[in-house]
C-alpha positions in Angstrom: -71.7 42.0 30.0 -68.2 42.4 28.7 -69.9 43.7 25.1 -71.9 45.9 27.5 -68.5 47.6 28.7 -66.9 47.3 25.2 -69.8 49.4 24.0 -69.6 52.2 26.5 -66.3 52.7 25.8 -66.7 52.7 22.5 -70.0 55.3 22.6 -67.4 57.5 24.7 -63.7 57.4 23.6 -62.7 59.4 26.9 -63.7 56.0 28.8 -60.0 54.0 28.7 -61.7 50.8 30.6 -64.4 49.6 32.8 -65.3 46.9 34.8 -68.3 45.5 36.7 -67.9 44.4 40.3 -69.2 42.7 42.9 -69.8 44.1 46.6 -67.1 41.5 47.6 -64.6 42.6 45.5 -64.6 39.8 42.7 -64.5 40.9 38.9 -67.4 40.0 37.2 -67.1 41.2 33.9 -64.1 43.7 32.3 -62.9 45.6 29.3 -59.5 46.7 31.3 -56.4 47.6 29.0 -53.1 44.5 29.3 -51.4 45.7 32.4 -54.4 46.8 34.9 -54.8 43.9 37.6 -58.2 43.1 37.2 -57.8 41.8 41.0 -56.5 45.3 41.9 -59.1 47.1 40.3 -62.4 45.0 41.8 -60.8 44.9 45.6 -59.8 48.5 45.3 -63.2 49.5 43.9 -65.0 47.4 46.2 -63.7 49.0 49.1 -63.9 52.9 47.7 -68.2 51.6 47.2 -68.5 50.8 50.6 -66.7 53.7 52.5 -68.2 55.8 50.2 -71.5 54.5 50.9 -70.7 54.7 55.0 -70.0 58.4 54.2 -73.2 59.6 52.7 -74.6 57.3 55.0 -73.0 59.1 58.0 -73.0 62.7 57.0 -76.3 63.0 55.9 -75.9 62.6 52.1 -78.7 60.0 51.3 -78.3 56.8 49.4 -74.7 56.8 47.6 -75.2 57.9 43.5 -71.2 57.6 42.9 -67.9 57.8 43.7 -65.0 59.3 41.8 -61.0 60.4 41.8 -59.7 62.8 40.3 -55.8 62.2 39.5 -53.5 64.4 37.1 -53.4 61.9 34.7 -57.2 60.7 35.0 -60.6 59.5 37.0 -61.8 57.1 38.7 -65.4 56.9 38.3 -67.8 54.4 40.7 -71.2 53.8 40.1 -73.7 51.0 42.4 -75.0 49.2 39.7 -78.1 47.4 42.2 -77.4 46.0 45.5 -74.8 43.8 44.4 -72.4 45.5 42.0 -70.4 48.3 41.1 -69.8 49.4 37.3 -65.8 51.4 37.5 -64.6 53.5 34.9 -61.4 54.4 34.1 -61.6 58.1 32.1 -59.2 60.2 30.8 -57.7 63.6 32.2 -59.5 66.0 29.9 -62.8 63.2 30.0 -66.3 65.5 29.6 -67.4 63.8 33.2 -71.4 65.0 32.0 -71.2 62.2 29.0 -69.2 59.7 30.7 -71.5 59.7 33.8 -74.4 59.8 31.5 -73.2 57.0 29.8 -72.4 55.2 32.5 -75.8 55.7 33.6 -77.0 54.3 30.7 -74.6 51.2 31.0 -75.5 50.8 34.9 -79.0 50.2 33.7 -78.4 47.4 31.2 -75.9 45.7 33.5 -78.3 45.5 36.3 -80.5 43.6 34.5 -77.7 41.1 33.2 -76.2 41.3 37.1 -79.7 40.4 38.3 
C-alpha cells in the first residue's frame, strides 16, 4: 500500500503526501512528509469522511464521491476508498485538482483491492 501512495505521488508531483484510512480513524498505510502526525491526519480525516458523508446524505446529494479544503497554502483532498477506508491527499496550492483527483481515482481503485 505504502508503494501504492509513493507512486501517486510520484505520477503527480503536486501530491505532497497521502495516506489511507480507516472509517475509525486508524492509519493504515502513509507516505506523510517528517512532521505530519500521522495520528492527526487519520482522526482528522476520519471525521471530515463521515460528516461529509451525513451531508450529502442529508441534503440530497447522493452517495459521498469526496471531500476537499481548500487553504492558501494547499488542499485537502478525501476520497472513500470502499466501505472501510479513506485515501487523503495532501496537494499543493497551485495543484491541477483534474490530475490529482484523477489520480487519486486511479489509486482509490488499487487500494481497495489491497484494503479488501
Amino acid at each position: 500500500m505504502v508503494d501504492r501512495l509513493r507512486e501517486l505521488q510520484y505520477r503527480t508531483p503536486d501530491v505532497e503526501a497521502s495516506a489511507i484510512v480507516s472509517v475509525d480513524g486508524l492509519i493504515i498505510a502513509s507516505s506523510l512528509p517528517g512532521g505530519v502526525e500521522e495520528d492527526r491526519v487519520s482522526a482528522m480525516s476520519a471525521a471530515m469522511l463521515s460528516l461529509g458523508e451525513r451531508i450529502a446524505t442529508e441534503l440530497g446529494r447522493g452517495f459521498l464521491d469526496e471531500v476537499y479544503i481548500h487553504g492558501d497554502e494547499g488542499y485537502v483532498l478525501l476520497m472513500a476508498s470502499g466501505n472501510e477506508a479513506v485515501l487523503t491527499v495532501l496537494a499543493r496550492g497551485k495543484a491541477k485538482l483534474g490530475l490529482v483527483l484523477l489520480e487519486m481515482r486511479r489509486a482509490v481503485g488499487d487500494l481497495e483491492e489491497l484494503v479488501g
